[in-house]
C-alpha beads as a LAMMPS data file, in Angstrom:
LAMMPS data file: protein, C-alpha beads

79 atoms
78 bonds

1 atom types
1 bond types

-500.0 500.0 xlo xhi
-500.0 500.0 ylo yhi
-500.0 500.0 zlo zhi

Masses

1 110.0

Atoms # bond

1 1 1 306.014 434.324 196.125
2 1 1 307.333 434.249 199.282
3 1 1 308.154 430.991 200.819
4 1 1 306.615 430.398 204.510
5 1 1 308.886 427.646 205.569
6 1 1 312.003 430.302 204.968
7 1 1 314.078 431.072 208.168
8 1 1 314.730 434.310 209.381
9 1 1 318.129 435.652 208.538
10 1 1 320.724 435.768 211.449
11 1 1 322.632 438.372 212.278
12 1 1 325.996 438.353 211.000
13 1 1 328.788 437.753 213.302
14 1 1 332.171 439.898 213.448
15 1 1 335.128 439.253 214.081
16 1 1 337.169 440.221 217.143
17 1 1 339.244 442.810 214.796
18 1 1 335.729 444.682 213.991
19 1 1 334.720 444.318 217.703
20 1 1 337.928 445.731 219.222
21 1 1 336.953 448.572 216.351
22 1 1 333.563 449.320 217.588
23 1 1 334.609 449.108 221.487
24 1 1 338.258 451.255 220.788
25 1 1 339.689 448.070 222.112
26 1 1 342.928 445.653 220.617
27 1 1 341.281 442.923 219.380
28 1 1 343.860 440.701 221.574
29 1 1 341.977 442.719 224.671
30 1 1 338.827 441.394 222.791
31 1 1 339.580 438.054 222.858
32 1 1 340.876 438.243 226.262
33 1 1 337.663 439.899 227.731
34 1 1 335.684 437.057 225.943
35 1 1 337.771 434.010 227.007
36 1 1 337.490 435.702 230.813
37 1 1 333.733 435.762 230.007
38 1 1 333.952 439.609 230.832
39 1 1 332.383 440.360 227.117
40 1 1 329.985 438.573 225.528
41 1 1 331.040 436.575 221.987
42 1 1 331.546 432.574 221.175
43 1 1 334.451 430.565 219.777
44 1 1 333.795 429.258 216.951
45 1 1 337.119 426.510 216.014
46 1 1 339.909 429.047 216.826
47 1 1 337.851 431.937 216.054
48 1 1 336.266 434.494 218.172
49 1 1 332.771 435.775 216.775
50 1 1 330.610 438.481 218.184
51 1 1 327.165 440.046 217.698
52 1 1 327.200 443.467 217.084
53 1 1 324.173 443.926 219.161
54 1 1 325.255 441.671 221.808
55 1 1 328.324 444.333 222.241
56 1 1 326.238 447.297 222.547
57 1 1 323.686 446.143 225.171
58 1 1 326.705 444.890 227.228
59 1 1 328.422 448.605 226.386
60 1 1 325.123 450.288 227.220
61 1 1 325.025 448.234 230.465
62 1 1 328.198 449.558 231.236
63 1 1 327.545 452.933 231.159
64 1 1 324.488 452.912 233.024
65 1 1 326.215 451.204 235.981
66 1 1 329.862 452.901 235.615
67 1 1 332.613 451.273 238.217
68 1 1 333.820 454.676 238.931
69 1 1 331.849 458.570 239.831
70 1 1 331.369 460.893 237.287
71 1 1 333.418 464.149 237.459
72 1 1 330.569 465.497 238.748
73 1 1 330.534 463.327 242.398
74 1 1 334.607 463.488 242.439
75 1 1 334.343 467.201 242.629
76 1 1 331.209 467.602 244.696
77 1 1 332.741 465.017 247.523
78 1 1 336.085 467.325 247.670
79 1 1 334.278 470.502 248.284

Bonds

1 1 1 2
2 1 2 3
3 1 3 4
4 1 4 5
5 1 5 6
6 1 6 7
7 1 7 8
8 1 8 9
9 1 9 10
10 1 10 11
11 1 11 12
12 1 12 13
13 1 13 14
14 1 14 15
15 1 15 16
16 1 16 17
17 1 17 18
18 1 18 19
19 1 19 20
20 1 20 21
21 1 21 22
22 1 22 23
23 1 23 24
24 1 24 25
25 1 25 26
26 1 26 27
27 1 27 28
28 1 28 29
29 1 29 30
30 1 30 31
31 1 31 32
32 1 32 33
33 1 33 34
34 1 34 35
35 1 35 36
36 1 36 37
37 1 37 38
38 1 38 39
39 1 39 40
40 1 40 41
41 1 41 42
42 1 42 43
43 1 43 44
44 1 44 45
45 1 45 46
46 1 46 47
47 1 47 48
48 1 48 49
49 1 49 50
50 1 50 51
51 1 51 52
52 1 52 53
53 1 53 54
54 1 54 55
55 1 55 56
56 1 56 57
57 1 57 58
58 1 58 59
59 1 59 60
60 1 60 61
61 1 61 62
62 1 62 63
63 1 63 64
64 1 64 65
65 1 65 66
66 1 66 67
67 1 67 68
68 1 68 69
69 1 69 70
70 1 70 71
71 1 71 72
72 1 72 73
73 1 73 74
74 1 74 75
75 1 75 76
76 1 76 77
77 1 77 78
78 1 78 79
């Protein structure tokens, strides 16, 4: 039987040495971007922790509003 007063599981939280994995970033880059509040994670004691999902809606934000043009509007401005 299934018990209604059960919580939902959480998601599990990483480490910044699994996040700096999934981003191609140092995990010490990780941490930094976090403390900055640049990326989004939480310290937990002396430990950084991050959701995975967290880290790809603020990666998929990032590449729908890049910083710099694409190729594409580098080479059509210098024609």
């Amino acid at each position: 039987m299934c018990d209604e007063q059960q919580k939902p599981m959480c998601e599990p939280l990483i480490d910044a040495a699994r996040a700096g994995e999934l981003l191609k970033l140092h995990p010490k880059t990780v941490k930094r971007m976090a403390q900055a509040g640049e990326l989004p994670g939480t310290k937990i004691g002396r430990v950084w922790r991050f959701r995975e999902s967290s880290l790809d809606a603020w990666l998929d934000g990032r590449l729908k509003f890049p910083c710099h043009p694409s190729p594409e509007e580098k080479g059509s401005k210098l024609q």
